[in-house]
N, C-alpha and C positions, 0 to 999 in steps of 0.2 A: 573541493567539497568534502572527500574524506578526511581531510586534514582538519578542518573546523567542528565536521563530527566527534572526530577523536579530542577535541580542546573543549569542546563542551561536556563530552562525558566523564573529562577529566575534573573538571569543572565543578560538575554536577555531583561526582564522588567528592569531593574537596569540602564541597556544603553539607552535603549529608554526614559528613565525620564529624562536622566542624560542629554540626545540629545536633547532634547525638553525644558530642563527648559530656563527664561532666566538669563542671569548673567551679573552682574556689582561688575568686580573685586574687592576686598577690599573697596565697598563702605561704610557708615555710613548712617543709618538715625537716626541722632542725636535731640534730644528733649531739652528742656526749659522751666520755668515760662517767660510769657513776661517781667517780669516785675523784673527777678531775685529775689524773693520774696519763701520763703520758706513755710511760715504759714501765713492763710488768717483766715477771722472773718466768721462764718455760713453767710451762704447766699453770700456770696458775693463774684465775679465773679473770677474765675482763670482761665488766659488765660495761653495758650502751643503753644509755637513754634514750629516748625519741621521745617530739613532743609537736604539735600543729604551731603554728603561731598566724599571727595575723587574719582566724580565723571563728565567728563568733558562733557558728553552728555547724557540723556535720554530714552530709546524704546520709540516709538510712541507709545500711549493709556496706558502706567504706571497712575496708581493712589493709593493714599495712604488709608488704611481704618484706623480707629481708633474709639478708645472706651471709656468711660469712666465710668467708675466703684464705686460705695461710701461705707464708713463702715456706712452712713447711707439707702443706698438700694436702689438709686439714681442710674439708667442708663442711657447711653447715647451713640452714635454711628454717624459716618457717613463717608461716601468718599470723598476725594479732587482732584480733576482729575486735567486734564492738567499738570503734573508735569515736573518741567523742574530740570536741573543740578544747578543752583544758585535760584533759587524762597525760598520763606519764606512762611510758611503756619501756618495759626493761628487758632485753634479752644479755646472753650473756657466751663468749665463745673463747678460743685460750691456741696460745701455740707453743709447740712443744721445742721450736730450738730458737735461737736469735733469728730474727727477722722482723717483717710486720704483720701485722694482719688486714685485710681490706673488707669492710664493714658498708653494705649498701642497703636501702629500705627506700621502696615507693610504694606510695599511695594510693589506692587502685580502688574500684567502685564496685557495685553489687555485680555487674557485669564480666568482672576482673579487667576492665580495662582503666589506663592510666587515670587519672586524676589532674587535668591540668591548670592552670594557672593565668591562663587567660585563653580564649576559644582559640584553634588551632596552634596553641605555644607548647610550651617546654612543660616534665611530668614534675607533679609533686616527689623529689626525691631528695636522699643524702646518700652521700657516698664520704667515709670519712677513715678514721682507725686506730689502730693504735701499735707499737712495737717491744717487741721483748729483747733487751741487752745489746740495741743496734751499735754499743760502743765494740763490741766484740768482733761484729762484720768485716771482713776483707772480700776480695775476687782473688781471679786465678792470678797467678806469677804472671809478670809479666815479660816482655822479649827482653832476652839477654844483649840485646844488642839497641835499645831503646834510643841512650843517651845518645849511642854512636849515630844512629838515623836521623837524630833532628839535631846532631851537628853538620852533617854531611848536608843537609836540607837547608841550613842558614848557610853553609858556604856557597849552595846553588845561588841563594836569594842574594849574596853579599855579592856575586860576578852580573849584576845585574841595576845599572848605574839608576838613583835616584831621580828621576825626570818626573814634572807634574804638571800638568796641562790646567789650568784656574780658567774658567768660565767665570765672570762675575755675575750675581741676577741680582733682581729685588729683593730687597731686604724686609721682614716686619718690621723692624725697629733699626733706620738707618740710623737713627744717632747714636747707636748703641752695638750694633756690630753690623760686618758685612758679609755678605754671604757669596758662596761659589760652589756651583759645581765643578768635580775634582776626579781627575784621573792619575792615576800612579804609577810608569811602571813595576814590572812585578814580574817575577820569575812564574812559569806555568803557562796557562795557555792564553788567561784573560789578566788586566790590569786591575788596581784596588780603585774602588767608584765609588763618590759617596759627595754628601754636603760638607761640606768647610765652613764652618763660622770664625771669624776672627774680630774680638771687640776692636771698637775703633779708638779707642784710647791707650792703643797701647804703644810703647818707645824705647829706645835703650834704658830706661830708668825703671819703666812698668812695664812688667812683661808678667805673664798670665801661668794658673793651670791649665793642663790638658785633659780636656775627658774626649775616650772613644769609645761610643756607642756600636753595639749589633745587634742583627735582627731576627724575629724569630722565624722557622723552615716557612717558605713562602713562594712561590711564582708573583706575586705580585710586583708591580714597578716601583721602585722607589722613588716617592715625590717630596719634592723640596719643603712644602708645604707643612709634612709630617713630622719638623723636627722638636724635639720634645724639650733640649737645654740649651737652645742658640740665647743668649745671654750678653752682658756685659763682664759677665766675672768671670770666664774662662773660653778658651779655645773648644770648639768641639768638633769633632769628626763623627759625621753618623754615615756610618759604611754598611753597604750590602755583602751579600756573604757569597755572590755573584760574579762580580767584571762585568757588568752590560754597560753600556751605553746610558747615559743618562741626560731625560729629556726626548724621550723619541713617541713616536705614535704607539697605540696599540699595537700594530699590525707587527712592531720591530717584535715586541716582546712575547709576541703570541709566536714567532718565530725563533724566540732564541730558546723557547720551554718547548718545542714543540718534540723534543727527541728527549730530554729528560723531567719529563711532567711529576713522575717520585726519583728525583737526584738524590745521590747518595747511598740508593736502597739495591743496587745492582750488586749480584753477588760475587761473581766473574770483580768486576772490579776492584771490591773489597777485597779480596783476597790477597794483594800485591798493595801495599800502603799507598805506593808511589803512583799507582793509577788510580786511586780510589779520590773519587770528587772531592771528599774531606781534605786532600793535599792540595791543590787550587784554593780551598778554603782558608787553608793554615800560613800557604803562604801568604795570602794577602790580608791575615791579621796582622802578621810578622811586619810588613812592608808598611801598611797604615801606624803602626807605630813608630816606626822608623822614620817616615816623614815625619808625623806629628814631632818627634823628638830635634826632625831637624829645624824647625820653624823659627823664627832668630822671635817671633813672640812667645816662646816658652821658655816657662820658668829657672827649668832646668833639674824640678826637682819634685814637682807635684803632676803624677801620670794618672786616673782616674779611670778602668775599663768597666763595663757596664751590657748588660742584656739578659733576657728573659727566654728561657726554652735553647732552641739553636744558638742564640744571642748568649744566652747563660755558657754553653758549650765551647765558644769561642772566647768568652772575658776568662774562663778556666785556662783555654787554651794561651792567652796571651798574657797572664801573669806568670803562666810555666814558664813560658820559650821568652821572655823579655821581663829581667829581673830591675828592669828602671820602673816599671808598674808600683805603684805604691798603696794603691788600694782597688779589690776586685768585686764587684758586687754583681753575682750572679745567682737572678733569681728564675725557680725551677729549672734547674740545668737539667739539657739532652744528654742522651751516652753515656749516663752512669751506668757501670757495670754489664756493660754486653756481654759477657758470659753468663752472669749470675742465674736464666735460666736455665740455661743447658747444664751448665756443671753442679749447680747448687740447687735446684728446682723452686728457683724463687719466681714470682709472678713476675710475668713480661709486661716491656711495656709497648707502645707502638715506637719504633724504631728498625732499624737496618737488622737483618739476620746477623749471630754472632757469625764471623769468621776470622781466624787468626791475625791477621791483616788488619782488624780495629782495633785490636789492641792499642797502636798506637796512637789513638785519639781517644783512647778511654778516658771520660775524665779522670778514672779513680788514679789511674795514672800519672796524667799529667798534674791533681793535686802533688803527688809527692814531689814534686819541683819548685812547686811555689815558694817563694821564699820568705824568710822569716821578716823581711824589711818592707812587704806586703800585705795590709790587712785584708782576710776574704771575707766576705759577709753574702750570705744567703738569705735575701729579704723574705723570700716568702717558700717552704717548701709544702706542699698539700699531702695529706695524708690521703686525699682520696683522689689523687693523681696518679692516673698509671697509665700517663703519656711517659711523663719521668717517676717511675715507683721512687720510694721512698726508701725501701734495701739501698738502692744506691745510691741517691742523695748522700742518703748514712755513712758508706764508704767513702764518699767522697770526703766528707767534712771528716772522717775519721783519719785520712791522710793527707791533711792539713796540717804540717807540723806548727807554722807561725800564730801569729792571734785570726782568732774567730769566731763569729758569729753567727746563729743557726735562727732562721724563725719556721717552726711547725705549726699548719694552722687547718686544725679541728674542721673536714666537711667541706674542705676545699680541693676540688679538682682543677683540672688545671686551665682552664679560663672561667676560673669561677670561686669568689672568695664568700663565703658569709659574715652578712649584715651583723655589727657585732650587738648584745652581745654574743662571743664567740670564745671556744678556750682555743687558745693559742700558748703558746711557748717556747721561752726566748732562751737560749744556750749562747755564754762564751767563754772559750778559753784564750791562754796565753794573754790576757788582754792586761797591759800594764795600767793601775789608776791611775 
């Protein structure tokens, strides 16, 4: 009885919020440089537009707040009232050394509360920015003994014989490739698990590219169901960033998270490279490519890695440590610059505390590895993501000695892009016409 009490006052508060907020359907508060300008010089002034869209009329006493935020420690704040449905609104904020700056504005009601977008959803917001001379950015030195660790870590992975266990299941598209589930082993505590796709047309004559897929930080189970390039035009591997089992009930997976529900984030662990969950991660990047490469359907010469967030953290990780990789495309990548708040007082982002021991999964790091016979490409970096800031992106791609490719994109966090139009901006070097 108390239990149904407490689900209807729960309930009952849920409606009355949901009665009370206000709402302007599907609208936008969409942001800007005045100036369409992406990178500004210290000091010197960066103005922001804001503007409603998708909205034909206003609440009386709407006003926008907004903030601004620096990687050099620089705040700043204010409201802009009077808001109407076509008005332009400018604020303007600056930072004094290389870095970014992070630029945020919601929409709020005579009440001061949020502004949302459909009853009980998400606030009218932007979160977006801009950066001063992020070509200048580095992190701390990294361990003098870097190379030597993840040579000694491929000789662990190399005493540990190639064995693969193929499940075959249903296919979407049997005439076009087959699919399996896949276990590898693998040096560490768990095995490399993931889907295998392999087209069905291929022979000694035709033999395919390899793409390997990763995922972003997740408890979720990996289902077959989910594959995003299973194809006829290349081999793909989509690997979890785990070893579990695959294909089990709930109950298995609810059991194998049940002791590391935030993996990776333990500080005790990080501290010693070689016990830090990240090392079970790296090996069975290492190991998944290594099958891939032994597959008598591969090319032999076209290696393809790929993923988004943690996923992004491991294509960094597996273009360093395996130079048959030929192109990396990792977009929003995790672990840039785990130092950069502590030592340099740049904004954090969510991720593992620094401790000396991450170093060696920094990306900023493992970029310098990458090889020049690799193209990196970062499809999409958000300036108003600070899951993965944007300081470190910057590092990253700034220790990219081979070709590459950057896209920055205006008011984008990090699950979440704006409907264009939008400024965005596209950087490459090294790239031969």
């Amino acid at each position: 009885m108390k239990k149904n009490l407490f689900t209807l006052a729960l309930l009952f508060l849920f409606i009355t919020n949901v009665f009370s907020e206000t709402v302007l359907e599907g609208a936008l508060l969409k942001g800007k440089t005045v100036d369409d300008r992406l990178f500004y010089k210290p000091g010197e002034t960066i103005g922001f537009e804001f503007r409603l869209e998708k909205v034909d009329s206003v609440p009386e006493g709407c006003f926008i707040s907004w903030s601004g935020n620096g990687d050099d420690g620089f705040k700043t704040n204010g409201l802009i009232e009077g808001i109407s449905a076509d008005g332009r609104y400018v604020v303007s904020t600056s930072l004094q050394k290389p870095g970014f700056v992070s630029v945020k504005a919601t929409l709020l009601d005579a009440d001061k509360k949020e502004v949302k977008t459909s009853p009980g959803k998400g606030a009218i917001r932007f979160e977006g920015g801009a950066g001063v001379e992020p070509e200048t950015l580095a992190g701390v030195e990294e361990p003098e003994d870097f190379d030597e660790f993840w040579k000694s870590r491929k000789e662990i992975l190399s005493s540990v014989e190639i064995k693969a266990d193929l499940k075959e299941i249903t296919s979407k598209n049997p005439d076009k490739y087959k699919l399996y589930q896949a276990s590898i082993t693998c040096a560490g505590t768990r095995p490399v698990t993931g889907f295998l796709t392999i087209p069905v047309k291929t022979s000694a004559e035709n033999k395919y590219p390899a793409r390997v897929g990763f995922h972003g930080y997740s408890t979720s189970p990996q289902r077959g169901s989910g594959l995003q390039w299973a194809g006829e035009w290349a081999i793909t591997f989509d690997v979890n960033a785990h070893g579990y089992e695959l294909g089990r009930d709930q109950e298995y997976y609810n059991e194998f998270f049940s002791d590391k529900p935030r993996y990776a984030f333990d500080i005790e662990e990080n501290k010693n490279p070689e016990t830090a969950y990240f090392m079970g991660m790296a090996y069975r990047v290492m190991r998944a490519l290594e099958y891939v490469k032994s597959l008598p359907e591969w090319n032999g010469k076209d290696l393809v890695v790929t993923g988004g967030s943690q996923g992004g953290l491991q294509t960094v990780w597996a273009a360093a440590l395996d130079h048959d990789v030929t192109r990396a495309e990792a977009s929003i990548p995790w672990c840039c610059d785990f130092a950069g708040p502590e030592k340099f007082g740049r904004i954090n982002g969510w991720r593992p505390k620094y401790v000396r021991g991450l170093d060696y999964f920094d990306c900023i790091n493992m970029a310098k590895r990458i090889p020049e016979t690799c193209y990196f490409k970062v499809p999409r970096a958000g300036l108003g993501d600070y899951t993965c800031p944007p300081s470190g992106i910057a590092i990253l791609f700034n220790n990219v000695k081979g070709p590459k490719e950057i896209k920055w994109v205006q008011g984008s966090t990090h699950g979440y892009t704006p409907p264009q139009p939008n400024q965005e901006w596209v950087f490459t070097e090294n790239v031969k016409e």
